[in-house]
N, C-alpha and C positions, 0 to 999 in steps of 0.2 A: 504493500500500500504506500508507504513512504517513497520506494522506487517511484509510483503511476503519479504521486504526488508530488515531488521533484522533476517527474519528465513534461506536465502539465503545468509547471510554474514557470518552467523553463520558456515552455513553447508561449505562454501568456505575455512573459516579460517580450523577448523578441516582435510581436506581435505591437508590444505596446511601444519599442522602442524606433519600427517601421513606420509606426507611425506618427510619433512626434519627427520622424527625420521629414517626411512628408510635411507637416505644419513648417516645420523651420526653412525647409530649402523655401515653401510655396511667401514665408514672410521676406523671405531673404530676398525674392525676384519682382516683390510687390512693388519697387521704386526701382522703375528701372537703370535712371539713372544714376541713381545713388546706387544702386548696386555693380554697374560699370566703374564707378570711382573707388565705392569701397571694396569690390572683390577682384577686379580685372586690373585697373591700374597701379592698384598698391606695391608701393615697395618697386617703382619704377626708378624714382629721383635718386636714391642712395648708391646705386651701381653708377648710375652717372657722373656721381660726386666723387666715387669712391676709383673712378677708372681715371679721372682726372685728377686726383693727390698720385696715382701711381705714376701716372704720366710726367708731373713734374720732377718726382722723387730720381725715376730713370732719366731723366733728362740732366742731372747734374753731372758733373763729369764722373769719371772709373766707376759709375753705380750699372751693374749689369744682372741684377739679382736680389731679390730679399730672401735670403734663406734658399733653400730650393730651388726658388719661386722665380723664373723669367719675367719679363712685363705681358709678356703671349699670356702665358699662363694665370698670370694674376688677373688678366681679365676674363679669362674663360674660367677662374675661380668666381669671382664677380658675378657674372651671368649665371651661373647654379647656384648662387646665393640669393638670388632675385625669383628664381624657379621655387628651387624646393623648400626654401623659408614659407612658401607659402602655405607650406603644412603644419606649421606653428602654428597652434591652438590658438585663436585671438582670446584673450582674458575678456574682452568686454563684453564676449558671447556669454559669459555665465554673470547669472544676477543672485546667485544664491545670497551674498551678503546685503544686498537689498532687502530681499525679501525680509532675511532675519531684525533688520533695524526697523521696515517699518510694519511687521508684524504678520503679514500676510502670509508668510509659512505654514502657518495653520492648515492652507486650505489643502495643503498634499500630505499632513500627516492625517486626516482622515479622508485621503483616498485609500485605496484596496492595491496601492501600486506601490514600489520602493519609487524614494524619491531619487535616488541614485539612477534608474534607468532615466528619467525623463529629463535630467541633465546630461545623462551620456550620447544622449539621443542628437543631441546640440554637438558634440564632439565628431558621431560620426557625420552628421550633416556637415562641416566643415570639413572635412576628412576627404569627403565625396564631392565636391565641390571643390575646392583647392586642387584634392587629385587630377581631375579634370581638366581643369583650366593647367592646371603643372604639366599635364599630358600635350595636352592643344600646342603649348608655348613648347616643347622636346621637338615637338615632330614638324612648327612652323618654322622654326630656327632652322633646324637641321637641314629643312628643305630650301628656305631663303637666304642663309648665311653661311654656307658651307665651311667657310674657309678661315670664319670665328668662331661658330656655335659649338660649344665642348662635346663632341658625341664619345660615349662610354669608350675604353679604350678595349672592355672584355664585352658580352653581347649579358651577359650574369649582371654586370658592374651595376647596371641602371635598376635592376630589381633590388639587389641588397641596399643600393643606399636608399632605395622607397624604404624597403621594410624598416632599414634602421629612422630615416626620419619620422615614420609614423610612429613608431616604438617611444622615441624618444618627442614627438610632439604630445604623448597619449601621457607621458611621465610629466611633462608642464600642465598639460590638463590635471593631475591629478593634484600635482601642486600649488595650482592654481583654487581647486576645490579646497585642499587643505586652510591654503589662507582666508575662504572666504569664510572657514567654519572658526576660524576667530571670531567673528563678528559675536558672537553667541560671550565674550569677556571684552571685545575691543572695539574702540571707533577706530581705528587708523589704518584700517585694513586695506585701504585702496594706495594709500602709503607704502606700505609693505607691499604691495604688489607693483607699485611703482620700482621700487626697488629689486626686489624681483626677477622684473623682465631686467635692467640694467645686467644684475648679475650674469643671468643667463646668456643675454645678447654678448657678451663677453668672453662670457666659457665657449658659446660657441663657434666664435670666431666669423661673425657677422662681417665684421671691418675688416679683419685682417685675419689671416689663417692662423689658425695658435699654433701651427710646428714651427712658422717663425720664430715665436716666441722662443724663450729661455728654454734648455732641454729640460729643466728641472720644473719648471709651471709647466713647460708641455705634456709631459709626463706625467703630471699629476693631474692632470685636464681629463687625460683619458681613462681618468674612473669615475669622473662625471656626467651622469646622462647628458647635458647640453653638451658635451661636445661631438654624439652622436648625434644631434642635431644638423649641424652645417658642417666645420671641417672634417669629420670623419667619413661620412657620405660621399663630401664631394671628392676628398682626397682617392678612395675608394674607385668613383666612377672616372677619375683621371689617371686611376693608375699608379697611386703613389704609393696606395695599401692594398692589400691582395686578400685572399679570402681567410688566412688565420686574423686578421684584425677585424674583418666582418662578425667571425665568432665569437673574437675578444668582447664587440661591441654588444654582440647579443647578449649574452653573459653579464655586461654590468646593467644592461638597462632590466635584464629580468630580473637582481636583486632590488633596481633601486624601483620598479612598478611592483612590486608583492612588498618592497617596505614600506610605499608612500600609498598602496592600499590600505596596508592594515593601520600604519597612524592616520588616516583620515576617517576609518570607520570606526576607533576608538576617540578619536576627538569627536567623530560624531552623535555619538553614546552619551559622552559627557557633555554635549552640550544640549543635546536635544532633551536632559532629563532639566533644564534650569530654565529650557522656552517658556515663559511665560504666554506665549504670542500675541501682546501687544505692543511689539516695539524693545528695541532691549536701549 
């Protein structure tokens, strides 16, 4: 009975999850033009900016390299930082600590549903949607720019660094959930989430590839989920890393998603026993 009863919750949750991803994508397309700005455009400006510091930095005299890193290749770093960053979970997609300050949680602890799926629900809709749009921009590149657009140097390369960026966008969603379940002791949470992404966009080497970096931050980077975020992916689908650092990569981001599960369903234990649900 407990088996038919486990396999039934199961199939109920997915069911419920299908269809919040249905509501989100159908809100997400409601303005169309804001949804060109906010989903298609984003994250255009910063490889621009960031292809032109490399461009002056190479232009100084005897400069023929950062690290590694040719000016060729720093831009074809650039451009899959532009790609697959866009699988980075947006934090503003989740309202949980709203909810909590101004009370309205209430209404999904007496649903019949975990409130966990109907936020996750928001995660894969971004997931499917970024994927997308990240797919479109792989294959219009590749087909219009040949002779810039980074194409995987193995035909494997462009899968593993999906799986690892998803892996690792699903471990900021989860940490993302964690902070907002402060709200339940803290105002400042959007604070700390500010802070947050900074860290992150840093570990994962958004600006700048972290193997530039010092070998000793570098190397400590890569037991950090955010650095399978961007530089380990893309390092990966250029050929810098090969498939023992793919599994390296699995490996940490499956300890640090089964840890940052379980402290977010014990923080959410203890907070949800002090809701008052009118506003904390």
């Amino acid at each position: 009975m407990s088996s038919l009863a486990t396999r039934a919750r199961f199939v109920r949750d997915a069911r419920l999850v299908r269809r919040a991803v249905g509501y989100e994508l159908k809100k997400q397309l409601a303005f169309r033009a804001g949804f060109l700005v906010r989903e298609v455009f984003r994250n255009v400006g910063r490889p621009l900016v960031m292809i032109a510091v490399f461009w002056a930095l190479f232009r100084q005299d005897g400069v023929t390299a950062l690290g590694s890193y040719r000016f060729d290749e720093l831009v074809r770093y650039v451009i899959l930082v532009a790609v697959l960053q866009r699988l980075m979970f947006n934090e503003r997609a989740l309202d949980l600590a709203d909810q909590i300050f101004n009370g309205t949680l209430s209404k999904y602890l007496v649903m019949p549903v975990r409130l966990g799926r109907l936020f996750f629900a928001r995660f894969v809709e971004h997931v499917a949607l970024q994927g997308a749009i990240a797919l479109a921009l792989v294959v219009l590149g590749s087909l219009c720019f040949p002779n810039v657009w980074p194409v995987p140097t193995r035909p494997i390369a462009a899968l593993q660094a999906f799986v690892l960026v998803i892996a690792a966008s699903y471990a900021y969603f989860q940490t993302i959930w964690l902070l907002q379940l402060l709200a339940f002791w803290l105002d400042v949470v959007w604070t700390l989430m500010v802070m947050a992404r900074f860290v992150v966009i840093f570990v994962a080497g958004v600006l700048v590839p972290v193997t530039i970096m010092p070998p000793a931050l570098a190397e400590s980077f890569r037991w950090l989920y955010p650095y399978w975020l961007v530089t380990g992916p893309i390092e990966i689908w250029l050929g810098k890393q090969g498939n023992r650092d793919f599994w390296f990569g699995c490996g940490v981001l499956a300890v640090w998603l089964v840890a940052l599960h379980a402290l977010g369903a014990w923080t959410w234990r203890r907070g949800s026993r002090r809701y008052a649900g009118s506003g904390m």
